[in-house]
Each structure stands twice: as structure tokens, then as C-alpha cells.
C-alpha positions as CSV (number, residue, x, y, z in Angstrom):
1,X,0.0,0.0,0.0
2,X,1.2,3.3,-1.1
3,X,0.7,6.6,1.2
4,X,2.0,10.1,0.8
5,X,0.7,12.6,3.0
6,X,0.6,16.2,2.6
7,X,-0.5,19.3,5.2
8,X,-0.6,22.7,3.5
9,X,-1.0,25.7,6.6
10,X,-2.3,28.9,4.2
11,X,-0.9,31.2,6.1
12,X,-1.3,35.2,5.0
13,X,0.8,37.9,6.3
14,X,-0.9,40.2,9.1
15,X,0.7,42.4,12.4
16,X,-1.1,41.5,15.4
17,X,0.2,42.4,18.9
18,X,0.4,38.9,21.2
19,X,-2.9,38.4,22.8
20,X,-3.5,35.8,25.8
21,X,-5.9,34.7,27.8
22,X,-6.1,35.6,31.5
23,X,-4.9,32.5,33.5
24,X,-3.5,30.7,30.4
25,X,-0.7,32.6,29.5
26,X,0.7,29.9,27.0
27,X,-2.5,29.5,25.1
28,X,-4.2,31.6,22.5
29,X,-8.2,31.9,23.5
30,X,-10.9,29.6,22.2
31,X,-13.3,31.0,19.4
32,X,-16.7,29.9,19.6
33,X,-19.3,30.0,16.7
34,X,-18.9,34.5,16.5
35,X,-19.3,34.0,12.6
36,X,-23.3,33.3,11.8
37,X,-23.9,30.8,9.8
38,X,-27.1,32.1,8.2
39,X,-27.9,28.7,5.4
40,X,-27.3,25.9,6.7
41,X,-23.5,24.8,4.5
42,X,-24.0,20.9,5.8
43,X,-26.4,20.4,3.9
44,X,-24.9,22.3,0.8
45,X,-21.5,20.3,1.2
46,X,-23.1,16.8,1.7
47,X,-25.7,17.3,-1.2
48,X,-22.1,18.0,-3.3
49,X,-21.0,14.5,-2.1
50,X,-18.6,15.3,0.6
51,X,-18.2,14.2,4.1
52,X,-19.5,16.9,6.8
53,X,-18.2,17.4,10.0
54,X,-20.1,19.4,12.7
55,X,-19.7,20.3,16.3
56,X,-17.0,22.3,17.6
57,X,-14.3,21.2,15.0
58,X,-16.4,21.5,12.0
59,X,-14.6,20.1,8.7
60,X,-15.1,19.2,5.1
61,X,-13.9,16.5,3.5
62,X,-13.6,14.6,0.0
63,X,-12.8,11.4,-1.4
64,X,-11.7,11.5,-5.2
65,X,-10.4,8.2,-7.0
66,X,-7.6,7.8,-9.8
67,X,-6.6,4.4,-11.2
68,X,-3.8,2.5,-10.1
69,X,-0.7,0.5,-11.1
70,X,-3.5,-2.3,-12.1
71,X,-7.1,-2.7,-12.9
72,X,-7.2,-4.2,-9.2
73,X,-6.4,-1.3,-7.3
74,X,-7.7,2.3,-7.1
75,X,-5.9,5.5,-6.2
76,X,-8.0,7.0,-3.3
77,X,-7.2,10.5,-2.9
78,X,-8.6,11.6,1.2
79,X,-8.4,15.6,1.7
80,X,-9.9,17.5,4.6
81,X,-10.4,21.6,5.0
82,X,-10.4,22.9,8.4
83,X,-9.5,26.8,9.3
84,X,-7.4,28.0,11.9
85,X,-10.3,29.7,14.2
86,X,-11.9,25.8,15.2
87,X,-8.3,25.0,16.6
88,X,-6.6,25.5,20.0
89,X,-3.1,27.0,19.7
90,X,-0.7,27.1,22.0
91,X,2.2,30.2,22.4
92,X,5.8,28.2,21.6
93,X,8.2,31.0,21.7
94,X,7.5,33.0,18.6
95,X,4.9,31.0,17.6
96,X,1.5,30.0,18.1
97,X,1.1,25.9,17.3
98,X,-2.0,23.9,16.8
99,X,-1.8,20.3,17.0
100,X,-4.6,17.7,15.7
101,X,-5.2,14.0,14.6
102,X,-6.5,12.7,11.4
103,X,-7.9,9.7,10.6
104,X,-9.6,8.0,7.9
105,X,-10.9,4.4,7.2
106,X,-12.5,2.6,4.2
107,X,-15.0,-0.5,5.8
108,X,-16.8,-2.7,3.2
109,X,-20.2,-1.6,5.7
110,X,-21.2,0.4,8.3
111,X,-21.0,-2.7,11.0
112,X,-17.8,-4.0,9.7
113,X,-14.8,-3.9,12.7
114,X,-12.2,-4.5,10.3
115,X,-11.3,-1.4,8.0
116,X,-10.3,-2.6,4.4
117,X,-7.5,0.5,4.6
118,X,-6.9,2.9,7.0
119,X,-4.6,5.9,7.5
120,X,-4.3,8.0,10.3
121,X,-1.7,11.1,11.8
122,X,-0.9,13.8,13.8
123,X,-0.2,17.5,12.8
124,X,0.3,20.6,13.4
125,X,-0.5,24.1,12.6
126,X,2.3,26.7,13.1
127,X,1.9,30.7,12.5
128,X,3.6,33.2,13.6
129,X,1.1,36.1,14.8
130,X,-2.1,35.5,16.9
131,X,-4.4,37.1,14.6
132,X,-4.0,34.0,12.2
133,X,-5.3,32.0,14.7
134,X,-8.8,33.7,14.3
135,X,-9.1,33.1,10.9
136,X,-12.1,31.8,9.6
137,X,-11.3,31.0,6.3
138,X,-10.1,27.7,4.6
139,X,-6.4,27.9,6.0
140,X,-5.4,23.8,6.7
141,X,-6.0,21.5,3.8
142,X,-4.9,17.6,4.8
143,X,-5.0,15.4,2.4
144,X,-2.9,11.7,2.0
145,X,-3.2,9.2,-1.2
146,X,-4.1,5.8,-0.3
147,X,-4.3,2.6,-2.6
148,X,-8.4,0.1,-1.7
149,X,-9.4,-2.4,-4.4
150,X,-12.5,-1.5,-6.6
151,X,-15.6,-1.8,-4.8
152,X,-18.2,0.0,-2.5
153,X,-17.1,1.2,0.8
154,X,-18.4,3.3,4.0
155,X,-15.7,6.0,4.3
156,X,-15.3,7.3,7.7
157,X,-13.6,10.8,8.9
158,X,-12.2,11.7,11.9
159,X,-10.5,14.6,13.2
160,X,-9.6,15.2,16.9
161,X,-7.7,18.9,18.5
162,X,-5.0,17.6,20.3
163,X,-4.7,20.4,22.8
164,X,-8.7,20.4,23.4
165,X,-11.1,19.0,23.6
166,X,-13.2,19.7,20.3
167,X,-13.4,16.3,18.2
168,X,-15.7,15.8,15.0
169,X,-16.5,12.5,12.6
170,X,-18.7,12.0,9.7
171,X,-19.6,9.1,7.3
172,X,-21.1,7.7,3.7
173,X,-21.1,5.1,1.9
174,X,-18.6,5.4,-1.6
175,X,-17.7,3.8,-4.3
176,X,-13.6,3.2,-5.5
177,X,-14.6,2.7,-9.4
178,X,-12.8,-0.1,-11.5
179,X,-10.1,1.5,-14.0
180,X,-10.1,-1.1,-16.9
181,X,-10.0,-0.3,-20.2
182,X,-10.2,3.4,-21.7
183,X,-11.5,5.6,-19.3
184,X,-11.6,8.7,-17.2
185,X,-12.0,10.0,-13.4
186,X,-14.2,12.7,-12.0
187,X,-12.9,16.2,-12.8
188,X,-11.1,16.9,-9.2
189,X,-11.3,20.1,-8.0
190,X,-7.2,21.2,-7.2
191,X,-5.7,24.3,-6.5
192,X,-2.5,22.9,-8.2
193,X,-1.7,20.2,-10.1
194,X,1.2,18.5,-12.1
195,X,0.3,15.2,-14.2
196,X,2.3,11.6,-14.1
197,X,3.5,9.6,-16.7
198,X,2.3,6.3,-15.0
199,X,-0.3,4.9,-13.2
200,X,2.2,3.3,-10.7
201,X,3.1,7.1,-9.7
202,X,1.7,9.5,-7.5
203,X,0.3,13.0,-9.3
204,X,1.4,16.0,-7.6
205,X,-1.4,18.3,-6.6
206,X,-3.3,20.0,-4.0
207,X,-6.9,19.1,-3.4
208,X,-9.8,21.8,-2.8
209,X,-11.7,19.8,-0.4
210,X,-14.7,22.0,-0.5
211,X,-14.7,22.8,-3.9
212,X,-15.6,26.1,-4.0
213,X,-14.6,29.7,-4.6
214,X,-16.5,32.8,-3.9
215,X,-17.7,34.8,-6.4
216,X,-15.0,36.9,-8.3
217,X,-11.9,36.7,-10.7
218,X,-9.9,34.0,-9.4
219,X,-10.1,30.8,-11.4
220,X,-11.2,27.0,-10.1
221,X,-9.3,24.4,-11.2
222,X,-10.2,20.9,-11.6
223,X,-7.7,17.8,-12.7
224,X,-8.4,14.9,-14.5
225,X,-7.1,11.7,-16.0
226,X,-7.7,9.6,-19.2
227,X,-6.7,6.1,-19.6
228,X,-6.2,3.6,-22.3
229,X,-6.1,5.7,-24.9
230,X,-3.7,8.6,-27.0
231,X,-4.3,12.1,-26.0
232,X,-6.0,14.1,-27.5
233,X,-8.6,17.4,-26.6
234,X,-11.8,16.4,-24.5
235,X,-14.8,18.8,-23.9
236,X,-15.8,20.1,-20.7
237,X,-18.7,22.0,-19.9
238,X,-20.8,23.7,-17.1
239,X,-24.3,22.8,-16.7
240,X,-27.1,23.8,-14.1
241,X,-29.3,22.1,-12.5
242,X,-31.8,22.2,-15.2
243,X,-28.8,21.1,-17.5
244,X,-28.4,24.5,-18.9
245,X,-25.0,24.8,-20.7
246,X,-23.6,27.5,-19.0
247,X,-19.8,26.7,-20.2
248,X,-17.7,25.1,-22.7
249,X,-14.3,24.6,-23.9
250,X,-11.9,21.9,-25.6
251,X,-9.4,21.1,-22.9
252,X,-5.9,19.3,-24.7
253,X,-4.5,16.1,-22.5
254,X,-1.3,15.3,-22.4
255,X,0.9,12.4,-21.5
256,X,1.1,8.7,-22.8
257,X,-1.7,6.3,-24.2
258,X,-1.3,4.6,-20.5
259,X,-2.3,8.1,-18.2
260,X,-2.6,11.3,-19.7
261,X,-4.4,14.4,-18.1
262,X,-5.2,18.1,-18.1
263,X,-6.0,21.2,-15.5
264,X,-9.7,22.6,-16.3
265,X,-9.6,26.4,-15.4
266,X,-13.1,28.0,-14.9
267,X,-13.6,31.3,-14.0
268,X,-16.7,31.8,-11.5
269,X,-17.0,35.0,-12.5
270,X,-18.9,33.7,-16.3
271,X,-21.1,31.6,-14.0
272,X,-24.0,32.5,-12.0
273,X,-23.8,32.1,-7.9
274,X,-25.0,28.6,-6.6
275,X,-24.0,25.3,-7.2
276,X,-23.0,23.8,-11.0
277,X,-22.2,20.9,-12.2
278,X,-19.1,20.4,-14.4
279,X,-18.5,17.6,-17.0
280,X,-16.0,16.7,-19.1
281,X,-16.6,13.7,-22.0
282,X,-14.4,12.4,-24.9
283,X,-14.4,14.7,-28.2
284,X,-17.0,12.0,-30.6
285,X,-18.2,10.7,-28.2
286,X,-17.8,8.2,-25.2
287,X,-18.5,8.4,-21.0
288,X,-19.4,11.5,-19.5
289,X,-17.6,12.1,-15.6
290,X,-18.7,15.0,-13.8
291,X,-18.5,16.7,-10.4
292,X,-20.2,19.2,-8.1
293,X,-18.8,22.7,-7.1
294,X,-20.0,25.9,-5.6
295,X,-19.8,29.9,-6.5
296,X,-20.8,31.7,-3.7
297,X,-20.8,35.3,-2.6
298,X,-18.4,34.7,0.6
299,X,-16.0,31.9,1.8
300,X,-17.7,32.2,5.5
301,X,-20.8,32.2,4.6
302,X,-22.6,29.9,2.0
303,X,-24.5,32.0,-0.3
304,X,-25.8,30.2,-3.3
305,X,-28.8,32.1,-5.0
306,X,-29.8,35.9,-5.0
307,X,-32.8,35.4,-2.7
308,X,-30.2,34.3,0.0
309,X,-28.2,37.0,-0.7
310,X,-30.8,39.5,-0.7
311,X,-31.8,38.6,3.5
312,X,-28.3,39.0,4.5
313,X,-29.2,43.0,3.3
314,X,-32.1,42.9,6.0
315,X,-32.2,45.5,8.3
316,X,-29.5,43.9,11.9
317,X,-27.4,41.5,9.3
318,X,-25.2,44.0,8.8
319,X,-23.7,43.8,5.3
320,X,-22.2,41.1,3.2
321,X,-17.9,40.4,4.5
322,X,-15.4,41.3,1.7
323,X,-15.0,38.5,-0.1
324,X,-11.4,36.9,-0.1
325,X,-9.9,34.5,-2.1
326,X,-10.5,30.4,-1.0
327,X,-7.7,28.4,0.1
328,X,-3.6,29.2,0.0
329,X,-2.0,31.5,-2.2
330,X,-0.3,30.4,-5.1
331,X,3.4,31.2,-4.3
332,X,2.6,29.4,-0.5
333,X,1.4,26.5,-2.5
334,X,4.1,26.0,-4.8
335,X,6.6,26.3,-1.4
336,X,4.5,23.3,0.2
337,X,5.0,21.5,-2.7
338,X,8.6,22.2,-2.5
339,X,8.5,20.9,0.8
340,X,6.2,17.8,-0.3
341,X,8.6,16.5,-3.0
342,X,11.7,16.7,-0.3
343,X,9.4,14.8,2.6
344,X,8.7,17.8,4.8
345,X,5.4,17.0,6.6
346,X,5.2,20.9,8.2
347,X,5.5,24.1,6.3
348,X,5.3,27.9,8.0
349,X,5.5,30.8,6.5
């Protein structure tokens, strides 16, 4: 069984004086639930197909499959989103540290004892001012690669603070496809992504657990992988619910006949706010894979149609929170990865 983990900490730069709290000099203070969370995001995240944790260490978290070295084995990518705000840290000298542990376990049913595959770690969170403790953005992605035969599985999540006492779970029922033949995985949602030139080999990328990206400029990005057959241009396209085209372009693979792949940029700002569908299919025809994703108005608060937005301008909600971009900055991600290829399991600014 093949693992590689990666832990990417977004961290932003921001002056903040230390603050403590009284009687616990060495510890930066709990947040509770300040932010409101007027529509209710579980239900928006699990409806998308990922794993929901709630309580006081609330997480997202995905499963996304790509084939492996034979048609006997699929590559299981697990990624989790946290943000900093839901974790206790602790004052280390100049730093404040957050430590939790991760685990994740694939069981043929929900009664099962025995887990087919399961991974598991502890981590930590290290910044270097207080105020990026508070933040209430996406800030932590997890995420580790993991090799489960084909077949249907209950998937279960766990995260536990390691310096409290906050502690979340959640589970579904999944299905690690088959890879034999030509064929071609779920677009991924990725903030980054290199391809391989093999099956037996690991891509290099950084998953967007949540998949999603407020309303704006910035770009998603979504990876995916052909198999069994030469590259050549596929089609991908943005539908509605309704199955409205929205978007469309011809999207080049590269690679070999045995894995080749491509990076799918949309820009949210062509699409309307809410959730979309994206699907990508063989140019002349062939099996159409798709996936979920979001545009919203605000990365803390999920927006999804105008009517929502439109009572958050009721009189005593105050106004709509600056919207920021989702997840790590590219020239932080491309350090992580840095760190990723030469086995460095923490990364700071």
C-alpha cells in the first residue's frame, strides 16, 4: 500500500500584537461560533458529495479516486479543510502551534470492525502572529493518497484537537470505481496540479476539499485523467441544474496512451452564484464524468442564490464580508509543494 501525505497551513501575512488569555498565558483563547452561519453549509457540502463534520471542530472532507498501477487497485485521494479559528493553539516561543489528529478508514459496511485501509496522523498548525489563529477562512488543507481495491465502501472521517477538547466524525457510503479499459476520473477540484507519466506514480497536486470559490476573478481548477487511450482534446462543460449549458471549452491532455491528463480552469465569475455541475466527455463521443462545485458570494458564509443574498441585506445583518480569495495562495502552494517532494510534513510561512 502506497501513502503520501501532505499538510498545506495557508498562512497570509498580518501584524497582530500577542494576545493571551487571562490565566492561560501559553494558550491563545478559544473562538466559539462568533461567525453566523445564516444557510445551513452541511447540507450544501453533503448534497455536493462530501463528508460533513459538525460540532465544535467542523470540517469538510472529500474522497476522489484515480486508477492505479492495475485494474485491481484504485488510487484513493482523502483531503480534509479545516481553518485555523476551530483549533486550539498554543504560544511556543514566537509562535503559536495547533496540534490535531486525522484519521480516515474505508470499511466494506457500516458494522464492519475491520477497516479494508486505513490511514491516520498527527499534525500541526504553526503561524507566527495571533491574529492567524482567528481566521475563519479555509487555512489547513490535509489530504494523503491511499491505494483500496475497486468496490463499495463506508468512508469514515475523523478529526480530533489535540490540545482540546473539540473532536468531529462523519460518514457515507462510496464507491472506489474499477479503471479497466479506456476511461476517465471525476474532474477533481485542485488548486495545483502536475500530471504523471504512469499509473504506478503519484500526481502531484493539491486538493480543494470543498470545492468552492467565492464569487470573483480568481479561477477553479479541476484535474483529471484519461486512460487507455492517446491524447488528445476532451470537452468540458458547465451545466445547471436544469442542465443549462452554461460553459464550454476543448481542454488538450497530455501524456502517454497509459495516463494522460489536463487542468480545467473556470472562471466563476462567467457563472451565476449557486452550485454547477461540471463535465467533461471524450471529443466524438464516449462516458461522460462530472463533479459538483459551488460559487458563492463569501467563503464564510454559504450563499448560493440571490434570494439568499438578498436577506443578508435585511435590516440587523449588517452587510455582506469582503470577499477573499478560497484556500492558500499560489506562491505558498508552490513552497508546500517544495517541501512535499523533499518529505517535509510541516510548512510555515
Amino acid at each position: 500500500m502506497r501513502c503520501v501525505a501532505l499538510v498545506l497551513t495557508a498562512v497570509l501575512a498580518a501584524g497582530c500584537g500577542s494576545m493571551q488569555r487571562a490565566g492561560m498565558p501559553e494558550t491563545a483563547p478559544r473562538r466559539g461560533n462568533a461567525s453566523p452561519r445564516l444557510f445551513d453549509a452541511s447540507s450544501v457540502y453533503r448534497s455536493m458529495g462530501a463528508l460533513v463534520g459538525g460540532g465544535a471542530l467542523p470540517f469538510i472532507a472529500s474522497v476522489r479516486y484515480l486508477a492505479g498501477p492495475t485494474p485491481d487497485s484504485t488510487l484513493a485521494l482523502f483531503s480534509m479543510s479545516l481553518t485555523n479559528q476551530t483549533l486550539t493553539f498554543q504560544r511556543r516561543g514566537a509562535e503559536f502551534v495547533a496540534e490535531y489528529h486525522v484519521e480516515a478508514s474505508f470499511r466494506r459496511d457500516s458494522t464492519s470492525l475491520a477497516a479494508v485501509r486505513q490511514i491516520g496522523s498527527d499534525e500541526q498548525v504553526r503561524v507566527r502572529n495571533f491574529q492567524e489563529t482567528l481566521r475563519t477562512d479555509e487555512s489547513v488543507i490535509y489530504q494523503q493518497f491511499v491505494m483500496v481495491p475497486p468496490g463499495v465502501y463506508y468512508v469514515m472521517a475523523m478529526v480530533r484537537d489535540r490540545n482540546g477538547p473539540a473532536y468531529a466524525r462523519a460518514e457515507r457510503a462510496d464507491t472506489a470505481p474499477r479503471f479497466a479499459g479506456p476511461a476517465m476520473t471525476e474532474p477533481i477540484a485542485v488548486y495545483t496540479a502536475e500530471g504523471r507519466a504512469e499509473r504506478s506514480a503519484v500526481p502531484k497536486l493539491v486538493a480543494n476539499p470543498r470545492a468552492t470559490l467565492p464569487y470573483g476573478p480568481d479561477s477553479m481548477r479541476f484535474y483529471v485523467e484519461r486512460y487507455g487511450a492517446k491524447p488528445g482534446p476532451i470537452v468540458a462543460r458547465v451545466v445547471d441544474d436544469a442542465d443549462h449549458e452554461l460553459w464550454r471549452d476543448s481542454v488538450p491532455l497530455t501524456g502517454g496512451p497509459d495516463v494522460s491528463s489536463a487542468t480545467i480552469v473556470v472562471v466563476p465569475a462567467n457563472l451565476p452564484v449557486g452550485q454547477a455541475e461540471l463535465q467533461t466527455l471524450t471529443v466524438g463521443g464516449g462516458d461522460t464524468t462530472h463533479t459538483r462545485f459551488l460559487v458563492s458570494f463569501s467563503n464564510q458564509w454559504v450563499i448560493t442564490n440571490f434570494d439568499e443574498m438578498m436577506s443578508l441585506l435585511r435590516p440587523g445583518l449588517g452587510r455582506l464580508p469582503a470577499a477573499r480569495p478560497a484556500g492558500p495562495p499560489p506562491g505558498r502552494l508552490a513552497r508546500v509543494l517544495e517541501g512535499h517532494r523533499s518529505g517535509a510534513a510541516d510548512s510555515r510561512e
